[in-house]
N, C-alpha and C positions, 0 to 999 in steps of 0.2 A: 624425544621430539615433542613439543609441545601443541596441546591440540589448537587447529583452527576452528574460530568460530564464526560464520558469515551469517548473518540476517538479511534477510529477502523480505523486502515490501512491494506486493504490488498494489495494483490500484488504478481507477482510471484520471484521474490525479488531475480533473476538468473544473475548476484548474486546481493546481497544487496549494495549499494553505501550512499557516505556521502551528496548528494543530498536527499535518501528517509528520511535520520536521520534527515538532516537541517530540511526541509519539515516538519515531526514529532513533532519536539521542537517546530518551529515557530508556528505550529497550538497549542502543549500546552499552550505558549507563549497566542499567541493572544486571544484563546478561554477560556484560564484560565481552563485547562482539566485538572485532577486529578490524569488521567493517559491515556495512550497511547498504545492499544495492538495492534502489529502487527500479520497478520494472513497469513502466506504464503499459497498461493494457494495451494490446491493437485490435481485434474487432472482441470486446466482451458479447459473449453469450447471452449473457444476463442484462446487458442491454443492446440493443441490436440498435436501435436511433438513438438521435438527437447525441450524439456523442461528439464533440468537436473534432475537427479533424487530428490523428496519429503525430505529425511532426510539431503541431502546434503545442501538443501536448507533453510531449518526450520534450520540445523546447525548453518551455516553462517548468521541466525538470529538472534539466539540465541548471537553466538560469538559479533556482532556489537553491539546489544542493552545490554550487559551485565553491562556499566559501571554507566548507567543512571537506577537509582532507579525510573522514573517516566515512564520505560517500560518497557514492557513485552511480551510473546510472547506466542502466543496459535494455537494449534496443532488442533484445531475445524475443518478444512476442509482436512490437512495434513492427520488423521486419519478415515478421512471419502472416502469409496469405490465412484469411478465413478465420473463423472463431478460433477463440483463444482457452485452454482449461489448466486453471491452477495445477493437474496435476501431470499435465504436459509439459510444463515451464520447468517444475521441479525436477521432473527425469531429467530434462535435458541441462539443467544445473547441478546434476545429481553428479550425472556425466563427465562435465567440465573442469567440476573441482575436484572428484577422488572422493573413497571413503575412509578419508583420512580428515575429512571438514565437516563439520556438526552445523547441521542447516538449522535456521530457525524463519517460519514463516511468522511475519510480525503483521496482526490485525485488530480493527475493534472486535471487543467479544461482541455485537451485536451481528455482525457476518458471521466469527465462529459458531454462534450459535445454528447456524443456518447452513453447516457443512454439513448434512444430509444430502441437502441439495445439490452442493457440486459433484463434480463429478470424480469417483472410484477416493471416498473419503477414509477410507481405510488405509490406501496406499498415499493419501497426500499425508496422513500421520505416518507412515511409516518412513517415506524421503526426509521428513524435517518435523522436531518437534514446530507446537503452535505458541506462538507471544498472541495473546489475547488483551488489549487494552481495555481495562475495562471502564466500563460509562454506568450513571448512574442505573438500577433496574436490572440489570442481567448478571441474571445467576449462572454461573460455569457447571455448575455441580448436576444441573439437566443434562448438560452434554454429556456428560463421563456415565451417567446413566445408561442415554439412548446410543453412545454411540462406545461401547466397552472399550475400543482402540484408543480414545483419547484420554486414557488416566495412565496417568504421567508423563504425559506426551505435550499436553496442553497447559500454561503457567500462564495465570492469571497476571498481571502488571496496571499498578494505580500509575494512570499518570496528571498533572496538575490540569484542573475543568478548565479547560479551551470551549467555551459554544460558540466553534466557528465548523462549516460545514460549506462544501465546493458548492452547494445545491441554493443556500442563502447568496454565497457572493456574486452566484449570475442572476439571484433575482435582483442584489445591488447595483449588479452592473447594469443590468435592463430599466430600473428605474432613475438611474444616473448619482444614485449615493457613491461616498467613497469607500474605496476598501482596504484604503491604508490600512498598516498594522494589521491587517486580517491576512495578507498574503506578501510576503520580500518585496523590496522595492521593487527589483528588476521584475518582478512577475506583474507587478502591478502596472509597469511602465507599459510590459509586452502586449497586456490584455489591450489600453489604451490605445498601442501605436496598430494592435493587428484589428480593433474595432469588435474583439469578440463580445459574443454573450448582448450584446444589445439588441436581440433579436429576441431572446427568451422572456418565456412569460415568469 
């Protein structure tokens, strides 16, 4: 029987850009994944405000990953009450698919670097190796230092420089630049027609 392999991206995805999509492919791409679900955060921990609202955001995930048959999108933490922790998504992904499916959590390495912080990061390596995107500046080879569970657990991946970030396109949208080509049409139509982000500084 041939192994399955699913990568999980989550993210608060405010809004989704064609950096998290490249990121996405190139990890199908290089890790040969089967398929790809993204998982928009629903209340992240790590940021408690200023988050747009849950449907608006699963939306605009929806609308982005619609045209690639190798993603998908699941509402796993969107419909779940209260803080949300990467290694709580995982069990219950763990769960759903068997251990007969080789998980891969697909991030920038500037978060992995920062997996001290979440929460019980020994077992989020253990549910699923890490895709680590890497950006310029961050060395992987501290983590496998500080954190012994993540060597050979965590695989580095170049992917082509996108300097586009969700944090830039709401300052664009609040000062009325475009974002074309920064984010799918349909996302960009969404943001316009739902009046997001014109409020942020």
């Amino acid at each position: 029987m041939t192994e399955r392999r699913l990568g999980i991206m989550g993210g608060t995805f405010d809004p989704i850009h064609n950096g998290h999509l490249v990121t996405a492919d190139e990890a199908r791409w290089q890790f040969d994944l089967d398929e790809v679900v993204f998982v928009p955060t629903g209340q992240p921990w790590q940021k408690p405000t200023g988050v747009t609202p849950t449907e608006d955001r699963y939306l605009m995930t929806v609308i982005a990953t619609a045209s690639n048959p190798s993603f998908t999108v699941s509402r796993i933490e969107i419909d779940q009450s209260g803080p949300t922790y990467t290694v709580e998504t995982l069990r219950r992904l763990r769960a759903a698919v068997g251990d007969d499916t080789r998980l891969f959590f697909i991030s920038g390495a500037d978060a992995v670097l920062q997996i001290l912080t979440w929460k019980d990061p020994e077992e989020i390596l253990r549910l699923a190796e890490v895709i680590a995107a890497t950006r310029p500046g961050y060395d992987l080879s501290r983590l496998e230092e500080t954190v012994p569970a993540a060597v050979g657990r965590v695989h580095a991946m170049t992917i082509p420089a996108l300097a586009i970030s969700s944090t830039g396109i709401r300052a664009r949208v609040a000062s009325g630049a475009p974002i074309n080509y920064l984010v799918p049409e349909g996302v960009a139509r969404y943001v316009g027609k739902r009046g997001l982000y014109r409020g942020d500084a």
